[in-house]
HTML snippet that shows the backbone in 3Dmol.js (N, CA, C, O; Angstrom):
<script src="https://3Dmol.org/build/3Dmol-min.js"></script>
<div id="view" style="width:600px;height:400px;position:relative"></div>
<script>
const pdb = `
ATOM      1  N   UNK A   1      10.666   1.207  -7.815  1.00  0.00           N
ATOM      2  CA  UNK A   1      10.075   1.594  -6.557  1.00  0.00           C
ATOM      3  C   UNK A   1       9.398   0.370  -5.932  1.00  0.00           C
ATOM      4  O   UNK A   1       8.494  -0.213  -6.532  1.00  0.00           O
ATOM      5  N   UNK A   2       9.983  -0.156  -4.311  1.00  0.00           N
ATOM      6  CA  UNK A   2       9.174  -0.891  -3.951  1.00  0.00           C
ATOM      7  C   UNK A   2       7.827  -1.124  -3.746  1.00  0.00           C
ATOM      8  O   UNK A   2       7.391  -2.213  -3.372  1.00  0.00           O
ATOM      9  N   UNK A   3       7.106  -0.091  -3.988  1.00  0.00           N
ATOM     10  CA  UNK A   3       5.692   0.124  -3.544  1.00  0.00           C
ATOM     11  C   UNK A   3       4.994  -0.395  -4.571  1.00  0.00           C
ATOM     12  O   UNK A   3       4.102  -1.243  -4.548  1.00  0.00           O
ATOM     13  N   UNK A   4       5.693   0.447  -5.877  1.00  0.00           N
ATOM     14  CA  UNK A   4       4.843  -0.289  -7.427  1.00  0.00           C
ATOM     15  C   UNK A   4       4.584  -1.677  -7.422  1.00  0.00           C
ATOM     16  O   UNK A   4       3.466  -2.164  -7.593  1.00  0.00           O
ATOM     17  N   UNK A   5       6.085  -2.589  -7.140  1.00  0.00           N
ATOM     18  CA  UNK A   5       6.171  -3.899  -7.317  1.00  0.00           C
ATOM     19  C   UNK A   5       5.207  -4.380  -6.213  1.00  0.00           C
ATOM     20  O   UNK A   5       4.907  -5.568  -6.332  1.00  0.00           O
ATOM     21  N   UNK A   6       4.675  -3.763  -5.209  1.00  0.00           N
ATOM     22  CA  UNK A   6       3.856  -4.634  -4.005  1.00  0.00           C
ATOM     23  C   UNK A   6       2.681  -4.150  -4.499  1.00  0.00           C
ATOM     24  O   UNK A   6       1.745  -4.944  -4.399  1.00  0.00           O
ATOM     25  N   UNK A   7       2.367  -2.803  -5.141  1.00  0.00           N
ATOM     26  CA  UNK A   7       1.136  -3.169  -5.633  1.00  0.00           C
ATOM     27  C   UNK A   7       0.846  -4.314  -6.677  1.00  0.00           C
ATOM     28  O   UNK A   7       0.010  -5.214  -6.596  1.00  0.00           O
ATOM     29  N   UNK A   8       1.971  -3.983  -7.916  1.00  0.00           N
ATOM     30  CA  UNK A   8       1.479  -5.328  -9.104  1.00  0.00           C
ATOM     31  C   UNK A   8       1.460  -6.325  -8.629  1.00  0.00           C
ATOM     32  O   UNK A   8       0.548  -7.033  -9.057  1.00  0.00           O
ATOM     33  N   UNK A   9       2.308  -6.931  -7.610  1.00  0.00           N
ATOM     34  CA  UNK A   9       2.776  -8.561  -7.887  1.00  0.00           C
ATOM     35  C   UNK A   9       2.178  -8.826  -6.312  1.00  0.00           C
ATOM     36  O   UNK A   9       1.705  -9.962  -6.298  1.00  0.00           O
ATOM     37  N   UNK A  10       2.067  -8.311  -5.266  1.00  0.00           N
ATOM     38  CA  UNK A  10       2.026  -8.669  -3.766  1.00  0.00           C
ATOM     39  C   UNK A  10       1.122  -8.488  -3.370  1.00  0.00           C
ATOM     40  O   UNK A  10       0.859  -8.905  -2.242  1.00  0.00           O
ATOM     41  N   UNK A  11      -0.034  -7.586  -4.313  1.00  0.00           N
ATOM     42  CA  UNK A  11      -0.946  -6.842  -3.078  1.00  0.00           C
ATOM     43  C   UNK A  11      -2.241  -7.967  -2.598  1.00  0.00           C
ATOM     44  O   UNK A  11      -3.000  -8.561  -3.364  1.00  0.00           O
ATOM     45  N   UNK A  12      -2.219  -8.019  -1.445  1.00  0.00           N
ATOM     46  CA  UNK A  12      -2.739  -9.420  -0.707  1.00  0.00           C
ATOM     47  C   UNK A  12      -4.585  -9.018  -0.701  1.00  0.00           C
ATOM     48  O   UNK A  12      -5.499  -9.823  -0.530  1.00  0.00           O
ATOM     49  N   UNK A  13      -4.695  -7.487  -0.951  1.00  0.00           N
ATOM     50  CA  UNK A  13      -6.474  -7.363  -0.751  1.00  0.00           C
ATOM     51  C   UNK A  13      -6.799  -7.161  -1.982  1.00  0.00           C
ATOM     52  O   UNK A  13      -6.122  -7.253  -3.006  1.00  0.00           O
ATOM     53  N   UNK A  14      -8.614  -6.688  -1.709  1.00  0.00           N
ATOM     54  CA  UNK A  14      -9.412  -6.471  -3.502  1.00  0.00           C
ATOM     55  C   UNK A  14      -8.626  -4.739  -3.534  1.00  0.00           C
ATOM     56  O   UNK A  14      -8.282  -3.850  -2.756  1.00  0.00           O
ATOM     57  N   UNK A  15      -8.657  -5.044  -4.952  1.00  0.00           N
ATOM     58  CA  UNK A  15      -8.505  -3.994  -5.634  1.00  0.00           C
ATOM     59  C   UNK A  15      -9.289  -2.787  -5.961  1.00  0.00           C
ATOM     60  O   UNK A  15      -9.670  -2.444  -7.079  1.00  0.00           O
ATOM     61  N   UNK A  16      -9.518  -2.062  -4.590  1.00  0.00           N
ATOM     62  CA  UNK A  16     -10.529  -1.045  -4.397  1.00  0.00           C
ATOM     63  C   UNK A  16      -9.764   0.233  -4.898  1.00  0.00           C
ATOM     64  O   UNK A  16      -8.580   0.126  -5.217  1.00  0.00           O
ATOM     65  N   UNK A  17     -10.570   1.727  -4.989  1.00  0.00           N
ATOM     66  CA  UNK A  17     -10.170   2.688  -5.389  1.00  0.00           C
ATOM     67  C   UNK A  17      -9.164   3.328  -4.596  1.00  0.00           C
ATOM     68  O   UNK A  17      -8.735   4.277  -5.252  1.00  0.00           O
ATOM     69  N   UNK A  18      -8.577   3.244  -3.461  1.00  0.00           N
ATOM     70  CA  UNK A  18      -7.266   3.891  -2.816  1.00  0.00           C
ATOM     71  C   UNK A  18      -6.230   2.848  -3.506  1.00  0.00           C
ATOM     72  O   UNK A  18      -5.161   3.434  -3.677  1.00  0.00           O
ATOM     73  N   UNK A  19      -6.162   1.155  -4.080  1.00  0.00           N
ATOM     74  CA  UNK A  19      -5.325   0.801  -4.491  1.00  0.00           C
ATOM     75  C   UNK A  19      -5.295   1.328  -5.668  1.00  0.00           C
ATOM     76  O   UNK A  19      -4.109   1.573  -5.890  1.00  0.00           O
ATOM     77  N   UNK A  20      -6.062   1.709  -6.740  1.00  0.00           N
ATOM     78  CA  UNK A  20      -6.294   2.390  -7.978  1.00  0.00           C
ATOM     79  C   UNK A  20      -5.432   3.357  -7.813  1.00  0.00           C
ATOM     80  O   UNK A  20      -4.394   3.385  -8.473  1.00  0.00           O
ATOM     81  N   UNK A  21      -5.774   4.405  -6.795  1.00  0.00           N
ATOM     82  CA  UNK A  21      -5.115   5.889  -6.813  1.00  0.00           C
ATOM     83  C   UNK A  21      -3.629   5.552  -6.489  1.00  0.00           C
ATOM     84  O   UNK A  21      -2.672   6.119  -7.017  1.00  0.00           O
ATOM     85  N   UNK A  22      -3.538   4.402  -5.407  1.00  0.00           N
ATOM     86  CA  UNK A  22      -2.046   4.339  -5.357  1.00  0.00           C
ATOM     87  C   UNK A  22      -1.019   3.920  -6.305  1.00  0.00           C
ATOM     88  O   UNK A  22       0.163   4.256  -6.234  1.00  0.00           O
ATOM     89  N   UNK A  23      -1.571   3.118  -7.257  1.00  0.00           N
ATOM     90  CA  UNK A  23      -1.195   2.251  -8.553  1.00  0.00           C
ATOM     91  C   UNK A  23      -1.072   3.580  -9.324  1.00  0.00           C
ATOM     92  O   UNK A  23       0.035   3.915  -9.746  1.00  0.00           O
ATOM     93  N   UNK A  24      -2.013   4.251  -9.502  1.00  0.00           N
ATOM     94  CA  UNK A  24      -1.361   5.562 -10.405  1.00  0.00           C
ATOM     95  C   UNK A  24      -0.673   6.617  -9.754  1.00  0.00           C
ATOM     96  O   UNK A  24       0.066   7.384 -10.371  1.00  0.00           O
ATOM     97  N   UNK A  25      -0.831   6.672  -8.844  1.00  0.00           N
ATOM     98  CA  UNK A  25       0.158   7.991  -8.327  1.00  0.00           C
ATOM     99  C   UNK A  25       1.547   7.319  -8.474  1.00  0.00           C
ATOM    100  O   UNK A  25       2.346   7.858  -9.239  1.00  0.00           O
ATOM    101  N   UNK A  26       2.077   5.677  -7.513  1.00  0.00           N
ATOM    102  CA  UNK A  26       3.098   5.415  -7.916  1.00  0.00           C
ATOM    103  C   UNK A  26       3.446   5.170  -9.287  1.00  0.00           C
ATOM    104  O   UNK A  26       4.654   4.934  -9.258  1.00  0.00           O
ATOM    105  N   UNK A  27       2.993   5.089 -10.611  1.00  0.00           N
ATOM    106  CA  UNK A  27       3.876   4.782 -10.874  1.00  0.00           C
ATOM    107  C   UNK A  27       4.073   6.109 -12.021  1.00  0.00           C
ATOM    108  O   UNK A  27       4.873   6.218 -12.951  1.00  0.00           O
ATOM    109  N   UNK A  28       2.906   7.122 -11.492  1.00  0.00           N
ATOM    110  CA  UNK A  28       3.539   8.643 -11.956  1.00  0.00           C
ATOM    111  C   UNK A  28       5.479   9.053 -11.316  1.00  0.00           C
ATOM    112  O   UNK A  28       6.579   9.370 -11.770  1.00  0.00           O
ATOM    113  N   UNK A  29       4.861   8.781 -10.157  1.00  0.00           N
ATOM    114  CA  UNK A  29       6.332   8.828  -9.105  1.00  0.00           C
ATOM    115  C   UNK A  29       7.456   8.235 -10.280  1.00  0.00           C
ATOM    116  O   UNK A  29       8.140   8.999 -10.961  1.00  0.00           O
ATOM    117  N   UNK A  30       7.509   6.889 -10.378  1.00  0.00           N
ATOM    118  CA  UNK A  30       8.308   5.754 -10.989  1.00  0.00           C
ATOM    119  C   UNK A  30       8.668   6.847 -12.764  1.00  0.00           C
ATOM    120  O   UNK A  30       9.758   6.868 -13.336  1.00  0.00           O
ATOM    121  N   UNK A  31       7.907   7.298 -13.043  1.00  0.00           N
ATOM    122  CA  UNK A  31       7.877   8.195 -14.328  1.00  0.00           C
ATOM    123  C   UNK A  31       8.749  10.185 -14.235  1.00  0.00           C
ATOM    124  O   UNK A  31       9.191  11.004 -15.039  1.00  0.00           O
ATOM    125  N   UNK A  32       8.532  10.064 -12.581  1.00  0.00           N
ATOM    126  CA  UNK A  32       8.785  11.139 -12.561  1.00  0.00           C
ATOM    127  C   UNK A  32       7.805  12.519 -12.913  1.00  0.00           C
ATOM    128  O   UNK A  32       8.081  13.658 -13.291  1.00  0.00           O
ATOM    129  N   UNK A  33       6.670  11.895 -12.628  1.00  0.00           N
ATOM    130  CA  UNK A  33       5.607  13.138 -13.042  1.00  0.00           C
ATOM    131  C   UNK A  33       4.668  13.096 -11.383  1.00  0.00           C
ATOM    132  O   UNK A  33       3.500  13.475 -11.290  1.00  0.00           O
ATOM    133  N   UNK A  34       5.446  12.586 -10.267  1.00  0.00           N
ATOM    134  CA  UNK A  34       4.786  12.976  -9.158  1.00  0.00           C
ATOM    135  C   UNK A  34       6.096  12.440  -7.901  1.00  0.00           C
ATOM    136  O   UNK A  34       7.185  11.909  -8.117  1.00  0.00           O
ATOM    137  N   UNK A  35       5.538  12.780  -6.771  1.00  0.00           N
ATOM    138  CA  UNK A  35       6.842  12.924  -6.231  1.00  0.00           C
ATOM    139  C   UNK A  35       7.097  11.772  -5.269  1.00  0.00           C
ATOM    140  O   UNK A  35       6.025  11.537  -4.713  1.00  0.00           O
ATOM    141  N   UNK A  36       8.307  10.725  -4.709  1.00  0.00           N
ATOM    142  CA  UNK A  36       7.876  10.369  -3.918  1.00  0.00           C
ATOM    143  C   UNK A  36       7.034  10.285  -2.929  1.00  0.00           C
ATOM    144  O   UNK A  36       6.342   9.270  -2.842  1.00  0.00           O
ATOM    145  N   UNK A  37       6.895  11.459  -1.855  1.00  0.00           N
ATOM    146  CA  UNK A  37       6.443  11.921  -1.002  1.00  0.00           C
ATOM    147  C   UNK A  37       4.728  11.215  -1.568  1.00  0.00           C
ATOM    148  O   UNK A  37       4.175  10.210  -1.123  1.00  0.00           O
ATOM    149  N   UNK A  38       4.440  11.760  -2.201  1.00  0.00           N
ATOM    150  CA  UNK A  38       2.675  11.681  -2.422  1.00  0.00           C
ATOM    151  C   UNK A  38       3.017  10.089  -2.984  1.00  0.00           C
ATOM    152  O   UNK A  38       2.443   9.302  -2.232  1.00  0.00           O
ATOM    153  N   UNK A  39       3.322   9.798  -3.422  1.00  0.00           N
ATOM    154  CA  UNK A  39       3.189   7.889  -3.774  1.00  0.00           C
ATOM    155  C   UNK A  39       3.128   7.346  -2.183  1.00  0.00           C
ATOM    156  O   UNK A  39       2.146   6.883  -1.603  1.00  0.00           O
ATOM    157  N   UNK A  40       4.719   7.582  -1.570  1.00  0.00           N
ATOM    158  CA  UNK A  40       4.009   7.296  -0.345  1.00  0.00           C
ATOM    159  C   UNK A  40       3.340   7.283   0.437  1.00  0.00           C
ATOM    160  O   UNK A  40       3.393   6.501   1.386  1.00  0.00           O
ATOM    161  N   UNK A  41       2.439   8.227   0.247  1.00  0.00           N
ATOM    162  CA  UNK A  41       1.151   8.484   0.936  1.00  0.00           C
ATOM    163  C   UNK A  41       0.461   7.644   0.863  1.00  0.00           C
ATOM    164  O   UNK A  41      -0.094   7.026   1.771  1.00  0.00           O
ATOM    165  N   UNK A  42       0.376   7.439  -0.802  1.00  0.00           N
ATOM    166  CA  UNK A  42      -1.178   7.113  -1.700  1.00  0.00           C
ATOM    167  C   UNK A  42      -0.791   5.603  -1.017  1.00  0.00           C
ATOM    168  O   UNK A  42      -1.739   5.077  -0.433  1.00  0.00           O
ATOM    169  N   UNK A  43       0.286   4.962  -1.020  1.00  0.00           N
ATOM    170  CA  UNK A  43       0.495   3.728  -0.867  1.00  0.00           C
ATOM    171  C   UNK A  43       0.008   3.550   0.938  1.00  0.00           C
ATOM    172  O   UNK A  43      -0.664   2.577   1.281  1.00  0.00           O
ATOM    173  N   UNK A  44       0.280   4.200   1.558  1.00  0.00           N
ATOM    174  CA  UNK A  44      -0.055   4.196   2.763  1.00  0.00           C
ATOM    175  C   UNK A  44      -1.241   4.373   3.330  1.00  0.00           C
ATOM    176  O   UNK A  44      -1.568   3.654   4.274  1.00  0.00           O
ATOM    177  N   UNK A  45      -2.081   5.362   2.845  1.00  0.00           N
ATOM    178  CA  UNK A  45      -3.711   4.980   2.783  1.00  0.00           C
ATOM    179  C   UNK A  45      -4.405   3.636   1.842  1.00  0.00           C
ATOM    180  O   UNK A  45      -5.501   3.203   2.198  1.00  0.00           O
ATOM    181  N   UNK A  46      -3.751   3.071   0.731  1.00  0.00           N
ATOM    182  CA  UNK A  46      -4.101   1.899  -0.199  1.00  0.00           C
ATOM    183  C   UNK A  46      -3.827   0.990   1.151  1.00  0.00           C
ATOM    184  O   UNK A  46      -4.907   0.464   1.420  1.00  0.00           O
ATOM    185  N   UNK A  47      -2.822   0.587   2.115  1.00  0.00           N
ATOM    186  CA  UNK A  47      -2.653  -0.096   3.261  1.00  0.00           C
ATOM    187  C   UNK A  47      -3.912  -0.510   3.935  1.00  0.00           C
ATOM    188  O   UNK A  47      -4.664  -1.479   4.038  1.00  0.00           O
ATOM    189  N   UNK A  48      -3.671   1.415   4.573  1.00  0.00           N
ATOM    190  CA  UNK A  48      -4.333   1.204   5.634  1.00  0.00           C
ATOM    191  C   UNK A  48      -6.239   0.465   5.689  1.00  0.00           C
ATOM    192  O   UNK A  48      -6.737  -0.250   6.559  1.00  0.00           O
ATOM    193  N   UNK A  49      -7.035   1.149   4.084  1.00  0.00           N
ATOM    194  CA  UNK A  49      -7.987   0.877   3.550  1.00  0.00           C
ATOM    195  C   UNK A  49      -7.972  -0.619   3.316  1.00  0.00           C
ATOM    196  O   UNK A  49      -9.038  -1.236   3.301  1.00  0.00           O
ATOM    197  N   UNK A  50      -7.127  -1.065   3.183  1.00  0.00           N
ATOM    198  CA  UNK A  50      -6.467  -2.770   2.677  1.00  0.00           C
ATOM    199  C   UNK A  50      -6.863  -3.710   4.073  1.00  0.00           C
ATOM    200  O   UNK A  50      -7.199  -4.894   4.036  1.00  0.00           O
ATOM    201  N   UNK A  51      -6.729  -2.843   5.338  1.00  0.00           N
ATOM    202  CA  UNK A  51      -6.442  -3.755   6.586  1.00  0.00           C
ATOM    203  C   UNK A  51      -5.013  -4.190   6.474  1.00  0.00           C
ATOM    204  O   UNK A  51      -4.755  -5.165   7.180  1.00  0.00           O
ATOM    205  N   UNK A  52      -3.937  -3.675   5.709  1.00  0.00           N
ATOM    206  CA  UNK A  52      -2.750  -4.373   6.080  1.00  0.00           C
ATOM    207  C   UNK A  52      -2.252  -3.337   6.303  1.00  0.00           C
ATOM    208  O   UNK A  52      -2.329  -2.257   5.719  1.00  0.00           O
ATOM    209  N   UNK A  53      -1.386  -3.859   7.722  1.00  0.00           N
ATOM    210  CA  UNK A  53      -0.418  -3.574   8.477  1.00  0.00           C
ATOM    211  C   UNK A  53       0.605  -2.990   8.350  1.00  0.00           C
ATOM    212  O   UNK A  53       0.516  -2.967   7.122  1.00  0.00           O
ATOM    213  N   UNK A  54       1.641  -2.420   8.561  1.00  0.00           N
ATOM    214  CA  UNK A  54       2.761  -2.156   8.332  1.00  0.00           C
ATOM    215  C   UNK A  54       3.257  -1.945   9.471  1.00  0.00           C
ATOM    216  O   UNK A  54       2.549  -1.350  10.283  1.00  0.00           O
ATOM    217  N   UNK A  55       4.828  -2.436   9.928  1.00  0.00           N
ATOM    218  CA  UNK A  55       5.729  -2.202  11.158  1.00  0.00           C
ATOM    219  C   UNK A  55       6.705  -1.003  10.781  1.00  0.00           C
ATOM    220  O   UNK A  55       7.333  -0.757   9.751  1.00  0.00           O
ATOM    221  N   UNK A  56       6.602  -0.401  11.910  1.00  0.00           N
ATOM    222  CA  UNK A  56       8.019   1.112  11.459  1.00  0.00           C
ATOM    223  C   UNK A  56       7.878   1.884  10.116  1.00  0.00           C
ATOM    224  O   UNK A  56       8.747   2.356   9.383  1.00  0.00           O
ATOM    225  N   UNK A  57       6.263   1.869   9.993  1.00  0.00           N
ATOM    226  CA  UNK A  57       6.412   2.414   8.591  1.00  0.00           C
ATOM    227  C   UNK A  57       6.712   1.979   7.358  1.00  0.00           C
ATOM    228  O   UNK A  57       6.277   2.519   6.341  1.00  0.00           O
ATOM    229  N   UNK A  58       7.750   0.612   7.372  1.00  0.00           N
ATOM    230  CA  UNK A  58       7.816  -0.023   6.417  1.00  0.00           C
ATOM    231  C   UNK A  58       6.885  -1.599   5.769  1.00  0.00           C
ATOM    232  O   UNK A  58       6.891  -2.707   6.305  1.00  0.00           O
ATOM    233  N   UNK A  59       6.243  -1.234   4.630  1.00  0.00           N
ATOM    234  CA  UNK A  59       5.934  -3.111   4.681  1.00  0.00           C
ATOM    235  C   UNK A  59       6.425  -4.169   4.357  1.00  0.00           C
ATOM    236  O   UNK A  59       7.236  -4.389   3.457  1.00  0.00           O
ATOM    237  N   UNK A  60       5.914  -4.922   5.135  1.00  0.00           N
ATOM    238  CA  UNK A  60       6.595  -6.406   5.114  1.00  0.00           C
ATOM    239  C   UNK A  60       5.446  -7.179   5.196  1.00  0.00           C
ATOM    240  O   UNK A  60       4.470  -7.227   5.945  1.00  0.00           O
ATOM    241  N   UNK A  61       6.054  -8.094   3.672  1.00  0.00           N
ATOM    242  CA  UNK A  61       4.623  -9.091   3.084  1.00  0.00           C
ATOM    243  C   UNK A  61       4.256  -9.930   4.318  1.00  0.00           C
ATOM    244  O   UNK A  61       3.095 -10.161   4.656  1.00  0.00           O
ATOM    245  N   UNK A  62       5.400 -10.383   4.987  1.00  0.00           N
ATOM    246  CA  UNK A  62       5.289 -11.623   6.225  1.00  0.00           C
ATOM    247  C   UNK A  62       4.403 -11.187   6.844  1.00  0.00           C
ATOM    248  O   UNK A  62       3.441 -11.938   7.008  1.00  0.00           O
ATOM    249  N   UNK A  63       4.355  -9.873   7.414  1.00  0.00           N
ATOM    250  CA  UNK A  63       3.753  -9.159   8.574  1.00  0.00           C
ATOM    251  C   UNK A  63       1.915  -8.849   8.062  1.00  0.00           C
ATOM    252  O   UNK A  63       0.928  -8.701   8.782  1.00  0.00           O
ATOM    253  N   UNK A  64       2.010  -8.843   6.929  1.00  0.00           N
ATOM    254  CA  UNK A  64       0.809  -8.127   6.205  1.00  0.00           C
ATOM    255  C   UNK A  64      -0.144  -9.227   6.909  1.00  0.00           C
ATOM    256  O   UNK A  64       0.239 -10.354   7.224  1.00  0.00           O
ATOM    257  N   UNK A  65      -1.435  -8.723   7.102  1.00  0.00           N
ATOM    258  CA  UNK A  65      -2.266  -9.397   7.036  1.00  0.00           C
ATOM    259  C   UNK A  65      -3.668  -8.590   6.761  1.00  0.00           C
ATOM    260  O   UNK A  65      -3.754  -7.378   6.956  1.00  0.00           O
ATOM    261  N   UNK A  66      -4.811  -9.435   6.263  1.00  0.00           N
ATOM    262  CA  UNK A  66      -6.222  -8.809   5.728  1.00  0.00           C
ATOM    263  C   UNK A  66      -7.004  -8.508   6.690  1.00  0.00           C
ATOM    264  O   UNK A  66      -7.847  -7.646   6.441  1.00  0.00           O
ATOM    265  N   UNK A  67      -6.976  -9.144   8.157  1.00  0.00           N
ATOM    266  CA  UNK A  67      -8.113  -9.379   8.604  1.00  0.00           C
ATOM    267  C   UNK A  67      -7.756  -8.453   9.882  1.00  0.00           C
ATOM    268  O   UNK A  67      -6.785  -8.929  10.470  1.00  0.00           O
ATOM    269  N   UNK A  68      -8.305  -7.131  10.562  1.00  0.00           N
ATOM    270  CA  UNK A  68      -7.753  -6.784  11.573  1.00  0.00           C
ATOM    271  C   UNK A  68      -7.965  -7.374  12.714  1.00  0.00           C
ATOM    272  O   UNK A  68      -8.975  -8.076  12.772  1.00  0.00           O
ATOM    273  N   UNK A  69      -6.886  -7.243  14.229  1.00  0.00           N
ATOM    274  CA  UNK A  69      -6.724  -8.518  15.199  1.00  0.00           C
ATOM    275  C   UNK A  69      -8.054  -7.790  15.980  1.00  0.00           C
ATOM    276  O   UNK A  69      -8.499  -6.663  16.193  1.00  0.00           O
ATOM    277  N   UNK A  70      -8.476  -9.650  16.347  1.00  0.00           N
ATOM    278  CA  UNK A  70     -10.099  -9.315  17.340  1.00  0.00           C
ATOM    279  C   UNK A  70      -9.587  -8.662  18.560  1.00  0.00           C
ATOM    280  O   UNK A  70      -8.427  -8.824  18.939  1.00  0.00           O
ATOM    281  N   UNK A  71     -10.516  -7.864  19.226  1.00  0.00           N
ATOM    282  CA  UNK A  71     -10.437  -7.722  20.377  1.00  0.00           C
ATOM    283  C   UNK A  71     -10.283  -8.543  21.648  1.00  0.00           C
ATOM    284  O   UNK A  71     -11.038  -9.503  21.803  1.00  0.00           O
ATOM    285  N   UNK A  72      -9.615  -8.330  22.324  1.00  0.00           N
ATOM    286  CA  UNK A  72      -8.765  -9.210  23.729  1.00  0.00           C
ATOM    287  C   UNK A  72     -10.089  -9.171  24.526  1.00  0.00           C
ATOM    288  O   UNK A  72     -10.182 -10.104  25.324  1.00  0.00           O
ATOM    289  N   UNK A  73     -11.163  -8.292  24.502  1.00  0.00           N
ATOM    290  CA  UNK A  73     -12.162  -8.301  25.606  1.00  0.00           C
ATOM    291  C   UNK A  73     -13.382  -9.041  25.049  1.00  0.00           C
ATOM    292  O   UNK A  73     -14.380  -9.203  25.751  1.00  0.00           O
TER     293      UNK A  73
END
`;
const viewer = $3Dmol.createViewer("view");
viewer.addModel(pdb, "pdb");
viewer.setStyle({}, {cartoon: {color: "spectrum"}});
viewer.zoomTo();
viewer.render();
</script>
């Protein structure tokens, strides 16, 4: 599952408790004791809590970034 591998090896922020929950829900998923659907979630709030980004729903390390963009005003 791509999500597992971007948590172990990619994940660009600290390792707070939505990355925790997402690290175990995926890799229940990866085991088959939870379902895609909810990994993707968990991984998608671990994101959003992260400050990183995602385009179309999907992530992309290039695109990721930590810091959200300043305001134009």
């Amino acid at each position: 599952m791509e999500a597992l591998d971007c948590l172990l090896v990619n994940w660009p922020a600290e390792e707070d408790q939505a990355y925790q929950d997402a690290l175990m829900i995926c890799s229940a998923a990866v085991e088959g004791k939870s379902t895609p659907e909810l990994a993707r979630d968990a991984f998608i709030v671990a994101a959003h809590e992260a400050c990183i980004y995602m385009k179309l729903g999907c992530f992309i390390p290039d695109f990721a970034t930590i810091e959200p963009p300043k305001p134009a005003f």
